[in-house]
C-alpha positions as CSV (number, residue, x, y, z in Angstrom):
1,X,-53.6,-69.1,-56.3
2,X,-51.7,-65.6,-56.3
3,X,-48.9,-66.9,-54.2
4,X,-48.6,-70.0,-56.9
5,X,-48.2,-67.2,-59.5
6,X,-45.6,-65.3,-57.9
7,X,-43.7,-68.0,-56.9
8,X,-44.0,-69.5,-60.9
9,X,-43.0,-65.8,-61.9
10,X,-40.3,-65.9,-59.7
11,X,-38.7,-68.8,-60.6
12,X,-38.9,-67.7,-64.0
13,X,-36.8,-64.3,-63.4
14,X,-34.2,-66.4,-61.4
15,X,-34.0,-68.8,-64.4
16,X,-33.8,-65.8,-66.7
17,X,-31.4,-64.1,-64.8
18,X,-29.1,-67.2,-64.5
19,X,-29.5,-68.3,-68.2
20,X,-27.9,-64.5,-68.7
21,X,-25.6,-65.0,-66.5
22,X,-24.3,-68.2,-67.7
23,X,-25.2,-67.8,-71.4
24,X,-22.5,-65.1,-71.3
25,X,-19.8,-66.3,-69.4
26,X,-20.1,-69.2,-71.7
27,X,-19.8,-67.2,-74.6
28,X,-16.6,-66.5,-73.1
29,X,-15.0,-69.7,-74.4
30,X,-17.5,-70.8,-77.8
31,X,-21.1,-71.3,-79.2
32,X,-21.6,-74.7,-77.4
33,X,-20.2,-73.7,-74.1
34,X,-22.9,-70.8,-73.7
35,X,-26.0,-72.3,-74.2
36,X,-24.6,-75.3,-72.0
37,X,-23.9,-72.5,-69.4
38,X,-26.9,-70.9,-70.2
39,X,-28.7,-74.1,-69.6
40,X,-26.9,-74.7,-66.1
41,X,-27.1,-71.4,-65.4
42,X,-31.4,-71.3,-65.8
43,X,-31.6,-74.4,-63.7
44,X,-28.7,-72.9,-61.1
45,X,-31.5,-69.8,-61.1
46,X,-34.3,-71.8,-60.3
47,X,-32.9,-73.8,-57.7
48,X,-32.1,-70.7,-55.9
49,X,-35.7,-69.0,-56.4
50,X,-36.9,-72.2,-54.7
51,X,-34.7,-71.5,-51.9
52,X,-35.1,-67.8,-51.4
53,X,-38.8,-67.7,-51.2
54,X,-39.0,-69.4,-47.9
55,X,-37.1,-67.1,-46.9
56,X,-39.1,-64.4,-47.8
57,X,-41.8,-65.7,-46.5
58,X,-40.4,-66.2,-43.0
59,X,-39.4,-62.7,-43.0
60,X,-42.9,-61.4,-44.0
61,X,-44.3,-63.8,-41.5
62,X,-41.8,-62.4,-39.1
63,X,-42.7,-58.8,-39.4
64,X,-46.4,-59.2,-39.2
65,X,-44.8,-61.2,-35.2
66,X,-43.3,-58.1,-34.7
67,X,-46.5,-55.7,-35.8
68,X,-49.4,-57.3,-33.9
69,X,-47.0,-57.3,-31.0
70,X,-46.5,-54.1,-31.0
71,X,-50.4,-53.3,-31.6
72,X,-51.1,-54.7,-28.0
């Protein structure tokens, strides 16, 4: 259940952050542009959370290798 809520909060602050992110660059050119960009951006941000947290899992899961091997 906790790794379900971190990976939800997560995706969130990747959405967040690429809603910024877009929402401004948008606002660049007019009103409609940013919260289209802001839109792509969010889903952009998500995408990438779901990608990244393999990741981090691999690497945790990689250290912990590295630990018990060195423990013996």
């Amino acid at each position: 259940m906790k790794e379900r809520i971190q990976k939800t909060i997560r995706r969130a602050q990747f959405a967040a952050a690429g809603a910024a992110i877009g929402g401004g660059l948008g606002g660049l050119v007019g009103k409609n542009a940013a919260s289209t960009a802001a839109g792509f951006g969010a889903l952009i941000g998500a995408t990438i959370a779901e990608k990244v947290g393999p990741a981090e899992e691999f690497k945790a899961r990689f250290k912990r290798e590295k630990a018990d091997e060195a423990a013996e």
